[in-house]
C-alpha positions in Angstrom: 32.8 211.0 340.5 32.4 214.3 342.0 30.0 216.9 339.8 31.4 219.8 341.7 34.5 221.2 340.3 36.8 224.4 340.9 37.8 226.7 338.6 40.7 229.2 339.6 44.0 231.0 338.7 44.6 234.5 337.9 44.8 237.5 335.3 46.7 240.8 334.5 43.1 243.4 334.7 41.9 245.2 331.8 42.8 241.7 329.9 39.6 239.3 328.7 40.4 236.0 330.3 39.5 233.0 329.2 38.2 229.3 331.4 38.1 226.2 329.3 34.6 224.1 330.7 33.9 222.8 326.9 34.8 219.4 326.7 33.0 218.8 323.3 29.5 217.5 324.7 26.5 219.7 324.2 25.1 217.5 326.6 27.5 218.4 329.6 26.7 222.1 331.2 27.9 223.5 334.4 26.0 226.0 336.5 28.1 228.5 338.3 27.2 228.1 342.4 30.3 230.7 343.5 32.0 233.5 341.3 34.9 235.3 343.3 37.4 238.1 342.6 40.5 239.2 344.9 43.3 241.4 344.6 47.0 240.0 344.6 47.9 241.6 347.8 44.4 242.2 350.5 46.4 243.9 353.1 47.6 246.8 350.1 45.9 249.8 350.5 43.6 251.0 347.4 43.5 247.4 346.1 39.4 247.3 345.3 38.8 244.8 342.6 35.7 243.7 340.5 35.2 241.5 338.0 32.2 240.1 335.7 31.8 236.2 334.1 30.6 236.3 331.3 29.5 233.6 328.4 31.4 235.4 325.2 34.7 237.1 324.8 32.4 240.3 324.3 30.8 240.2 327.5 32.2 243.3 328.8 34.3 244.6 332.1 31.2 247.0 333.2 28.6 245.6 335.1 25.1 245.5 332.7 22.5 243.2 334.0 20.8 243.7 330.8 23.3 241.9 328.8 22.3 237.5 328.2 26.0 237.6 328.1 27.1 238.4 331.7 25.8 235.9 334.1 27.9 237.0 337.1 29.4 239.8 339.0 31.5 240.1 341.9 33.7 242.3 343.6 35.9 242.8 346.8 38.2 245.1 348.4 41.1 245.5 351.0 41.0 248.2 353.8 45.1 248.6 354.1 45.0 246.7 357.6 46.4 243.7 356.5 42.7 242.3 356.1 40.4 241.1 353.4 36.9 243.4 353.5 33.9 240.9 352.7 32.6 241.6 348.9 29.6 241.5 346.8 29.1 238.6 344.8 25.8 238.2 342.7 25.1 235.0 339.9 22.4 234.7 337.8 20.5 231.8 338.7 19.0 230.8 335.4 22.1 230.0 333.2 23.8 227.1 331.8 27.4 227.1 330.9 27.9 224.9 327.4 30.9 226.6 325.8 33.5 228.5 328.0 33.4 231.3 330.8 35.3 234.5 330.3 36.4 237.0 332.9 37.0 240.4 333.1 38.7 242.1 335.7 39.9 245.7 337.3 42.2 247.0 340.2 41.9 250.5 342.0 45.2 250.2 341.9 47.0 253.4 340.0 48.9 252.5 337.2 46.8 249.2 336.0 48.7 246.2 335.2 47.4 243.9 338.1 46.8 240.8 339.1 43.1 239.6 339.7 42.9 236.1 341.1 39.6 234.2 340.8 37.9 231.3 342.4 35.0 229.6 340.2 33.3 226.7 341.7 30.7 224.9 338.6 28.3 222.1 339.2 28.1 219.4 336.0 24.6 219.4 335.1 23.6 216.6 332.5 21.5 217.7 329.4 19.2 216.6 327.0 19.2 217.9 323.4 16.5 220.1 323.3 18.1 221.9 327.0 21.5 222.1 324.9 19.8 223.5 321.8 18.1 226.0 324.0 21.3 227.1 326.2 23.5 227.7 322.8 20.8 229.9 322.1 21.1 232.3 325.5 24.3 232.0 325.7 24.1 234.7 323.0 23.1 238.4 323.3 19.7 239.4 321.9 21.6 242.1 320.1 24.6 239.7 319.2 25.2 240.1 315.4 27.9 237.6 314.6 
């Protein structure tokens, strides 16, 4: 059984989105190797998109490496030639995903209501308790009051 596994679909931007990786075990976490964001059409003109991954519904659409929270950024744009421009992709190496991702996305497109796709490739990583016990506890905010 393969322990690499792709995540991927797409939003409407401004929208929290959220990807189901709990299955139920503490002791079964995935570590995110590739976080990618694209627009709906690369050859449009004004189609820049970014997007962060976070680990709570909170996380947030703005990029802020001092939130726990947000454990990946990434962002990409089209240069209205009918070609995808190369983007900026950045994941925190030290992170353990144990409940579910959640990604929030924007478009320079006027108007809003667009499409972001994503591509989310995980690697199953097994657990003992203690690691488990220890993940649930980053996976929230210093700050987090709930």
């Amino acid at each position: 059984m393969s322990r690499i596994r792709t995540l991927r679909g797409a939003f409407i931007e401004g929208e929290t989105h959220r990807v189901v990786v709990d299955d139920g075990r503490l002791n079964h976490g995935y570590k995110v190797l590739k976080f990618v964001v694209a627009p709906r059409n690369p050859g449009a003109a004004g189609t820049d998109v970014w997007g962060t991954l976070s680990l709570d519904y909170d996380g947030g659409l703005f990029w802020n490496f001092n939130d726990n929270r947000q454990i990946a950024w990434s962002s990409n744009y089209a240069n209205g030639s009918n070609q995808a421009e190369e983007g900026f992709e950045l994941i925190d190496p030290d992170h353990i995903v144990i409940q579910d991702l959640y990604i929030e996305g924007q478009t320079g497109t006027a108007g809003g209501g667009d499409t972001v796709n994503y591509f989310i490739l995980v690697e199953m990583v097994e657990l003992t308790d203690d690691q488990a016990v220890l993940q649930l506890i980053k996976e929230r905010s210093q700050d987090d009051r709930r």
